[in-house]
C-alpha positions in Angstrom: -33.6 -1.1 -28.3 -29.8 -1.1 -27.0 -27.3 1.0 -27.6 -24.4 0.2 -28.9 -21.1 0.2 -26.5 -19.0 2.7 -27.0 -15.8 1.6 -27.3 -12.4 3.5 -26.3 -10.2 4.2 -29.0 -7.2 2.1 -29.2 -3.7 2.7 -28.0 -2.8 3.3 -31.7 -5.7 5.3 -32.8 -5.2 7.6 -30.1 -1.7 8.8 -31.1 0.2 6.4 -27.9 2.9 4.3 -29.6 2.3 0.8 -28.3 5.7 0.1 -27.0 5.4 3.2 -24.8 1.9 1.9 -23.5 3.4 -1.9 -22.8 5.9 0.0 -21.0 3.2 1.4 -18.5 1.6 -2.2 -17.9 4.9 -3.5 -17.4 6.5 -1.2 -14.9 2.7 -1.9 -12.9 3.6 -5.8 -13.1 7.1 -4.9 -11.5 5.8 -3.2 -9.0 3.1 -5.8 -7.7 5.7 -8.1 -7.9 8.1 -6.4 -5.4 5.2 -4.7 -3.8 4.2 -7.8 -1.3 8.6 -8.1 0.0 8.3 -4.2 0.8 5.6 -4.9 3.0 6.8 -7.8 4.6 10.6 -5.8 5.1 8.7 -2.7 6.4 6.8 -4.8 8.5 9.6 -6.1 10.1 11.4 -3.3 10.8 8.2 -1.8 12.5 8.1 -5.0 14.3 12.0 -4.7 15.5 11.5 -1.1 16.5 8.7 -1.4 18.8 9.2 -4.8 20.0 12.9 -5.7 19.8 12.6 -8.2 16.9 9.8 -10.2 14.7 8.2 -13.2 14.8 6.9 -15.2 12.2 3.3 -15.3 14.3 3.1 -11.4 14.5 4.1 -10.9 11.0 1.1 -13.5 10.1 -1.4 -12.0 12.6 -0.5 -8.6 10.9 -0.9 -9.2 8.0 -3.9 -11.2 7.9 -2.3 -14.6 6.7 -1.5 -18.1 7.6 1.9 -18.7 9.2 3.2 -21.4 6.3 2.3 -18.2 3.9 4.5 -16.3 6.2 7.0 -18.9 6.2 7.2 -19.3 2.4 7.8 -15.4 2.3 10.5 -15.4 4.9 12.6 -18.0 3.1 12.3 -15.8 0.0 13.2 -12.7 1.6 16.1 -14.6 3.4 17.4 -16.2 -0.2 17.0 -12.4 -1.7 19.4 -11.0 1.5 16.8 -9.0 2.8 16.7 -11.0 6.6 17.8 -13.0 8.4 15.9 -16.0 10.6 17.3 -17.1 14.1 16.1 -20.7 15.3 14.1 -19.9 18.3 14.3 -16.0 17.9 12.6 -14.1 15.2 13.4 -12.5 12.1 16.2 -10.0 11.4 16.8 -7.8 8.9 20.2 -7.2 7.1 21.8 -4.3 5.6 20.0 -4.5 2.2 16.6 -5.5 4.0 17.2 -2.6 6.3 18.0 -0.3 3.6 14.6 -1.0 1.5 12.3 -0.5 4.5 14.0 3.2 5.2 13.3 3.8 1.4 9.6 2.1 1.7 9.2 4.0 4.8 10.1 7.8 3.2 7.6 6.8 0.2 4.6 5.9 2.6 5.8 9.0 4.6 5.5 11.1 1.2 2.5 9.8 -0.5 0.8 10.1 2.8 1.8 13.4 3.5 0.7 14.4 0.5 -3.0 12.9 0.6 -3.5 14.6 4.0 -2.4 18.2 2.2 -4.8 17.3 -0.1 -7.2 17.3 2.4 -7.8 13.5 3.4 -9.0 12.3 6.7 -5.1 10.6 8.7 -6.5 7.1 8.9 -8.0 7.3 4.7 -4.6 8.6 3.6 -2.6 5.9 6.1 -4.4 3.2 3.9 -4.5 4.5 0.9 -0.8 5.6 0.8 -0.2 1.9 2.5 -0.5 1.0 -1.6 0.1 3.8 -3.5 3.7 3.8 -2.2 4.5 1.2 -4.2 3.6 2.3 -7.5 4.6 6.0 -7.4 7.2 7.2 -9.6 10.2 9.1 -8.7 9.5 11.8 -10.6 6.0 11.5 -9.0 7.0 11.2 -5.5 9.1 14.1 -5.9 6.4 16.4 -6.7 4.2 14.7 -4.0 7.1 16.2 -1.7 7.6 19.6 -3.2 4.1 20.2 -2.8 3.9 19.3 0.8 6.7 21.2 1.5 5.0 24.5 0.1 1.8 23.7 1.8 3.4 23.4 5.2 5.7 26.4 4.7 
């Protein structure tokens, strides 16, 4: 004999108004959307501080992909202001691309800051914050930081 599955109770049923529960899925879909140009732009600026500028093969080694993946990216990034390319140099960023990989950089910095107060091992809260960063609210990261700042203190 089976049991029955228990099923969750809906959106509606549990007192959520649906618009306000789309909103959720939604502002996750944003943020996978611009999740993958963040960490190509705070790749690159990693790559320009330790090595001087970036090159499409380093940015594809680094992240694990094929170089016309890279390349697609690039030209995105490039149409979207974010970098510039230089024929036989590497990739630059600009002002705006600059900009967003400071502001991806103080997220990471936060979230993983606050996994390690927390208690998580460096390297587990390196990764995991390597995602989370993305996703976190204002709101959110500004309690991540408040915390760690009364932890430290």
């Amino acid at each position: 004999m089976t049991k029955p599955v228990s099923q969750s109770p809906s959106p509606e049923d549990a007192g959520i108004d649906a618009e306000r529960h789309a909103e959720g899925f939604q502002k996750t879909r944003n943020a996978r959307r611009t999740e993958l140009c963040e960490d190509y732009v705070e790749l690159i600026a990693e790559l320009i501080s330790r090595e001087g500028e970036a090159r499409q093969v380093e940015i594809a080694r680094r992240l694990g992909v094929a170089q016309p993946t890279v390349a697609r990216m690039l030209k995105r990034l490039a149409e979207d202001g974010y970098i510039q390319q230089k024929p036989y140099r590497g990739v630059f960023l600009t002002r705006t691309g600059e900009a967003l990989a400071a502001e991806c950089q103080r997220r990471h910095e936060i979230v993983e800051g606050f996994l390690r107060a927390l208690g998580i091992s460096d390297e587990v809260a390196r990764h995991d914050a390597e995602g989370m960063e993305h996703h976190v609210s204002a709101e959110t990261l500004k309690a991540f930081a408040q915390f760690v700042a009364t932890r430290t203190v």
